[in-house]
N, C-alpha and C positions, 0 to 999 in steps of 0.2 A: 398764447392760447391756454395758459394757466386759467384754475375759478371755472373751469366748466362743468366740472365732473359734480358738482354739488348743484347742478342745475336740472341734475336727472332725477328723477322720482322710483325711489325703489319698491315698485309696486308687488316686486315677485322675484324670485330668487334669479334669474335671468339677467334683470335690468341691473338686481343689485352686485351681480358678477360682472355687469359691462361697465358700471360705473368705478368697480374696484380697479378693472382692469385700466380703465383712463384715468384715473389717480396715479395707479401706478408709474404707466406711463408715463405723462407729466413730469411726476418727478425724477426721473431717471435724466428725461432728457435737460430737463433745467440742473439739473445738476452737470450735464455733460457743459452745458455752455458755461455755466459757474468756473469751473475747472481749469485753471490758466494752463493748457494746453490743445493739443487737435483733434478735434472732435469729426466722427463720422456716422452718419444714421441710414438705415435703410428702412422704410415702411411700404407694405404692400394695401391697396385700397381696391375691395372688392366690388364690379360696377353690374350694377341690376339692369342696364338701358336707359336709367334717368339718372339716377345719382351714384357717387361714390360711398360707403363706407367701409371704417377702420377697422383692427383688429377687434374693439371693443363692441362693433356691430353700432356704434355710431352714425348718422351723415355726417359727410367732411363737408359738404355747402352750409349748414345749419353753421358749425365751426366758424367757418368765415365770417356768413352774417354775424352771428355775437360778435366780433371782432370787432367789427365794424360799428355794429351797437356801443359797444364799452366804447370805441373812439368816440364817437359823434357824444357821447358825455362825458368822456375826458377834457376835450375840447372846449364844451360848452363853460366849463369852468377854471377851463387854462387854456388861451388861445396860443400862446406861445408853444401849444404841444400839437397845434395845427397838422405838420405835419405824417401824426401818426394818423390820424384819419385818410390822408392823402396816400399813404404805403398801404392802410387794411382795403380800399379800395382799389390799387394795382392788384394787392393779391387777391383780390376774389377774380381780379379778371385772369387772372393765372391760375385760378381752379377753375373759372369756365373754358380753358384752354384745356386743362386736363379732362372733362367731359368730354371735349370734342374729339380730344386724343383717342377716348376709350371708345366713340361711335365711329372712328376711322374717316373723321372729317377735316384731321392735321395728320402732319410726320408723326413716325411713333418716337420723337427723342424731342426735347424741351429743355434747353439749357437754361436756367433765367441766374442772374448773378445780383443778389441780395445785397448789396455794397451799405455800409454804415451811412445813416443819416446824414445831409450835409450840413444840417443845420446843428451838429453836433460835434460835427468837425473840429470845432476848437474847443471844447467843452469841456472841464478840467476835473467835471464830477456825473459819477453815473446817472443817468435819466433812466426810471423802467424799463429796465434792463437790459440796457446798452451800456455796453464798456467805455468807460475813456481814454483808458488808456490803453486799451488790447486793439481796439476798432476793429472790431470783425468782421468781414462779408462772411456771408453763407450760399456758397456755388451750390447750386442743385440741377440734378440731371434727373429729369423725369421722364419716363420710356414705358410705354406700351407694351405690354407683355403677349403671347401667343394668345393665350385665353379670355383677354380682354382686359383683364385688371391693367393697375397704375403702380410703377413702383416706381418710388422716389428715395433718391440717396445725397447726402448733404454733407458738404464739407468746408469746417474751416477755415478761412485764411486769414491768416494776422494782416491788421494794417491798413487792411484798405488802402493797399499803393495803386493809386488811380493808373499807373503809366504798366504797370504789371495788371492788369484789369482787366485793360485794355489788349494785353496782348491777349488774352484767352479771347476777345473777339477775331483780334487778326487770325488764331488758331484757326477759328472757323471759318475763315473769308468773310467778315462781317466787320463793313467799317461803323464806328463806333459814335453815336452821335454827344453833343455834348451834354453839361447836367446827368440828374440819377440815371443810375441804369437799372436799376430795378425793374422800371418796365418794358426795358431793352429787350426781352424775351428772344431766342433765337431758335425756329421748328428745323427739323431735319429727318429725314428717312434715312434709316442705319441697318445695317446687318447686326443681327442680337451680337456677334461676338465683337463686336464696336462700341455694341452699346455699354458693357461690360466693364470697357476699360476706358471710356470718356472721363470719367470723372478722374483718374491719375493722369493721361494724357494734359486736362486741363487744368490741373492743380502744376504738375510739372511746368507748363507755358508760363504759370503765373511766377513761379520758383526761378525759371532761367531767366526772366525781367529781371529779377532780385538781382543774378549772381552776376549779368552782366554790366550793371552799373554801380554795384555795390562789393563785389569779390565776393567768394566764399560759393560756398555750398548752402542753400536753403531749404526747405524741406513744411508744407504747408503756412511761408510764412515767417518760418522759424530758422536763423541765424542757425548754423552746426558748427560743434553738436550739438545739441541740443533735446536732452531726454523726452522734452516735454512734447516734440513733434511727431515720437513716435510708440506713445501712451494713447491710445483710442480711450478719450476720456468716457462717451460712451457705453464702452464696454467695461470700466471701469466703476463708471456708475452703478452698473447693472451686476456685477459682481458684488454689490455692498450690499445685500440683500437685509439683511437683520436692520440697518438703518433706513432702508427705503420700507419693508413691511413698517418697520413701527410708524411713519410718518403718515402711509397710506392708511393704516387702521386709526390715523387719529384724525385724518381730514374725514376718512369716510363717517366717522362718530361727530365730528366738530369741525367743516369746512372753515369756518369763519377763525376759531382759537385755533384749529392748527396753524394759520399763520405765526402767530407767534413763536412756532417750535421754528420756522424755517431757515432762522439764522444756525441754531442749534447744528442743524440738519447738514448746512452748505460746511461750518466748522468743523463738525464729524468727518465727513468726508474728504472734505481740503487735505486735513492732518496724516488722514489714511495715504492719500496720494502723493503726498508732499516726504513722508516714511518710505512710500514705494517706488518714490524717483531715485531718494537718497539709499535705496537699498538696505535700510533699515530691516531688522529680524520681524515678523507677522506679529503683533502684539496684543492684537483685536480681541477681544473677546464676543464669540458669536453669541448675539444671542435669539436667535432664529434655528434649529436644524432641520434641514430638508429631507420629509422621509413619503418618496412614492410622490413628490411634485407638491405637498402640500408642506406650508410653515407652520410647524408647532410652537405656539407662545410661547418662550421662555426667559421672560426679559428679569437681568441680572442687578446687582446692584453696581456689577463694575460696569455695565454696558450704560446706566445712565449717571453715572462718575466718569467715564469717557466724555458724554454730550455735556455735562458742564466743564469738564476742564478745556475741552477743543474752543467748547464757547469761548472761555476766560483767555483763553493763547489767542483767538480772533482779536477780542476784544479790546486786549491790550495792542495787538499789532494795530490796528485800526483798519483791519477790515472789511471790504465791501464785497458783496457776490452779487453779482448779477448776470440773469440769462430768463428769455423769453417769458420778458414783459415784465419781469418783477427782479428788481434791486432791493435788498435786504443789509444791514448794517449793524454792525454792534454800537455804535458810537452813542454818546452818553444824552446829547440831541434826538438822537432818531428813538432812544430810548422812553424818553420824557414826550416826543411830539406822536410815539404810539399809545402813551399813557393818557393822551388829552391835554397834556399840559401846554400852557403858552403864558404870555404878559402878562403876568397879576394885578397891574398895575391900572390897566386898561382894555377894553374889548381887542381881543386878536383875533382876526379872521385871516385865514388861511386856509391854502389847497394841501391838507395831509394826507400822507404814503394811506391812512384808512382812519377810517372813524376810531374814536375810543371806544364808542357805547355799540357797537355791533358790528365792526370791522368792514366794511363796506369801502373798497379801496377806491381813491382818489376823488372824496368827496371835497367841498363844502365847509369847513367847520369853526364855528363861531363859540370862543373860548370868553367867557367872563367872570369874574370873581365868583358869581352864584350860578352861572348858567353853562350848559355845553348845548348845544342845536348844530343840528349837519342837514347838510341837502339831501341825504339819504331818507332823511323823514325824523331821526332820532332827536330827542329832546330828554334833557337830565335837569333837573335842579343839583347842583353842588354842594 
């Protein structure tokens, strides 16, 4: 759901406070899934009788549909990514569950278990922003609140162990059919203080799978000890405030070139985290201070001497961040194939992470000695 917030037109200081605020957003929570550890969210979605929306004063249907959009032309130019059309269309019908939730036409509790792609299963390199090697599901517990609203909480779990997956259906009395489960969805009527505590009750079912065919103690996923299971990258995220303003004030300026900072962004923060698993003394330099709720500029020289050295430690390590929808890379490829480049030698056409000439992700684009053209519409002479 990344790429939306530039889709808002900031007619009036209102709109241009809601689109900050879903920038912001955004990146907080892709950086949570970035984050090789466990991550957990809560959003509340306020319902008027027909639709739901977000903190931002957004619709969450609108949300979807785009979704859904950006597939049917992801698709159209890589059938082999078939499948992400097929999941943005389970999940719109698990936000028209959540509508029905809100008019008291289902249970007020909605389990639905996100399980990793199967066609990605053996997959040895990230796809738009799915892990390969983490294979995350994302449990979500969505429950109906007194007032009417939708609160959704999301957590989670390493591996996608189908046979531990599984048991979080046995939790519920719900035999498990085979293939995705995604759209396995499971209603139920709860007492709020159930509702509360489902999502540890069913993270734990998942964990006891673990420990009884594998020993040990696990913990969302996660092998123990293991620090990393019990760091809310999340909250984590959202503690980094000086690096998430700056990225927000630069999407909100240049939706399209702040892509390019977003590896920047993911290395920044990795390095922070990676410091504060190992215990590391706070070395940061803020350069954001918070006075009375509002960020006053004050970006340093050591604060973007941080963003390139984190970069250059990614870069050399050879790593990859991905989370919700977008996979970012430092590598020396991903570099030159975001620059436009390809076969010098001969016409290269390919499906690239985004245009060179207007960033327009997963177009189209036809690379030749004199010419660059993408399905986005854009045309260069060289």
């Amino acid at each position: 759901m990344q790429g939306l917030a530039e889709q808002l037109s900031p007619n009036n200081e209102h709109e241009q406070l809601d689109q900050a605020v879903r920038v912001r957003t955004d990146t907080e929570t892709w950086l949570a899934e970035a984050l090789n550890g466990s991550m957990r969210t809560t959003f509340e979605y306020r319902f008027d009788g027909q639709e739901l929306y977000g903190e931002d004063g957004g619709s969450v249907g609108e949300i979807f549909n785009d979704a859904i959009t950006s597939a049917q032309e992801v698709v159209r130019y890589n059938p082999g990514l078939l499948f992400e059309l097929r999941r943005r269309l389970i999940e719109r019908g698990e936000y028209e569950d959540m509508v029905k939730m809100a008019n008291g036409e289902l249970p007020n509790t909605m389990i639905v278990i996100s399980d990793f792609p199967p066609e990605l299963m053996d997959s040895r390199e990230d796809v738009g922003g799915y892990n390969a090697s983490r294979k995350q599901t994302m449990l979500r517990v969505i429950t109906r609140q007194k007032d009417g609203s939708i609160r959704m909480t999301t957590q989670s779990l390493e591996g996608s162990d189908r046979e531990a997956l599984e048991a979080i259906y046995t939790k519920l009395g719900v035999t498990v059919e085979a293939g995705e489960l995604l759209e396995q969805r499971v209603h139920r009527d709860l007492p709020t203080q159930w509702q509360g505590v489902l999502v540890d009750n069913l993270t734990t079912a998942y964990d006891s799978s673990l420990s009884d065919r594998f020993g040990g103690d696990w913990h969302a996923g996660f092998k123990q000890p293991d620090r990393r299971s019990w760091v809310d990258t999340f909250a984590f995220a959202h503690d980094q405030q000086d690096v998430v303003e700056w990225f927000t004030k630069e999407k909100l300026r240049n939706p399209k070139g702040a892509e390019d900072l977003r590896f920047k962004l993911a290395a920044t923060v990795s390095q922070r985290y990676e410091d504060h698993l190992a215990g590391a003394p706070e070395e940061i330099v803020q350069s954001e201070v918070a006075i009375q709720g509002v960020y006053r500029q004050a970006l340093t020289h050591d604060f973007y001497l941080e963003l390139e050295q984190a970069a250059d430690r990614a870069i050399a390590a050879g790593m990859t961040f991905s989370g919700c929808g977008a996979t970012v890379s430092g590598s020396l490829e991903e570099q030159l194939q975001n620059a436009g480049y390809g076969n010098k030698s001969d016409d290269c056409e390919f499906i690239s992470k985004s245009c060179p000439l207007c960033g327009t992700k997963n177009v189209k684009t036809k690379v030749t000695k004199s010419h660059i053209s993408g399905s986005c519409g854009c045309s260069k002479s060289r």
